[in-house]
N, C-alpha and C positions, 0 to 999 in steps of 0.2 A: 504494500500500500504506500504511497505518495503522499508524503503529512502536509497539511498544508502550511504553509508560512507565509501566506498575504497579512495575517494580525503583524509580524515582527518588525519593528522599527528599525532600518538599515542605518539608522544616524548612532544607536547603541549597540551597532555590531562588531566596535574597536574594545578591548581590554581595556582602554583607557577610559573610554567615553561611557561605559557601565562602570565603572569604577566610581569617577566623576559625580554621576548621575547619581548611585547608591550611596555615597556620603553627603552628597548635597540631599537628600532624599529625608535621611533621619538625623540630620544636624541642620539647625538654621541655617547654618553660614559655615563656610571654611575660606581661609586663604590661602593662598598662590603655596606659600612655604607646606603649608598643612598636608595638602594634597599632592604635592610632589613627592613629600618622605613616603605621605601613604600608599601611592601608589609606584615608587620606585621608577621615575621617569625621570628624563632630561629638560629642562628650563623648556626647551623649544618645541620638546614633544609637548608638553603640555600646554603650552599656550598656544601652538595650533588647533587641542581639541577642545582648548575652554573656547577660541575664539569660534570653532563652529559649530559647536553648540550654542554660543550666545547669536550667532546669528540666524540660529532656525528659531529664535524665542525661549529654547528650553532651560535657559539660564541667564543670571542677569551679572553683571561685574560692576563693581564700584573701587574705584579706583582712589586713594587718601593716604595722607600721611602719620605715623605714628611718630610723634617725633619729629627727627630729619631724615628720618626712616620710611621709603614709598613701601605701601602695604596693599595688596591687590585681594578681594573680597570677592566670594563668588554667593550665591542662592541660587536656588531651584524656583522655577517661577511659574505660576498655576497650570499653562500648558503644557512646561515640562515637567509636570509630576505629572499630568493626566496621559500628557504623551508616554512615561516611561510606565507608569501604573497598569496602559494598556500594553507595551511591550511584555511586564512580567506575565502576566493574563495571557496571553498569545504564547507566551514559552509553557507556564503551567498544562497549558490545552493540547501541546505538541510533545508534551511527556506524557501524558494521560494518555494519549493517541499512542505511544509509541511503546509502552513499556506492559 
């Protein structure tokens, strides 16, 4: 049988960008430093996928200083939890089908 996977979000099909998504998901906020340790990525990897995630909507950046310290701040923003909320749902459905 052919599972179907039209539900899966191709924007959370990177390691990074489910990463991303899943700590922005159950933490209000993380920053730039936060999310690099956590997810063990390079300065450039990761701000290639925070910035295209923030440009499909699914995150928002706020950019400030702590200090003389630039401090880069990410959230999750109502349509990318709905968006990723229905990627999990679409993965749940594709295991139940498959297992």
């Amino acid at each position: 049988m052919i599972p179907n996977l039209e539900g899966l979000n191709k924007a959370f099909e990177s390691r990074v960008r489910l990463g991303i998504m899943s700590a922005l998901a159950v933490n209000e906020s993380a920053d730039f430093a936060t999310l690099k340790s956590l997810l063990e990525v390079t300065d450039g990897n990761l701000a290639s996928h925070t910035r295209n995630l923030e440009e499909l909507g699914y995150i928002s950046c706020e950019k400030r200083f702590i200090g003389r310290k630039p401090n880069t701040l990410f959230r999750i923003t109502d349509q990318g939890r709905q968006a990723f909320r229905n990627h999990l749902n679409a993965l749940a459905q594709l295991l139940k089908t498959q297992l």
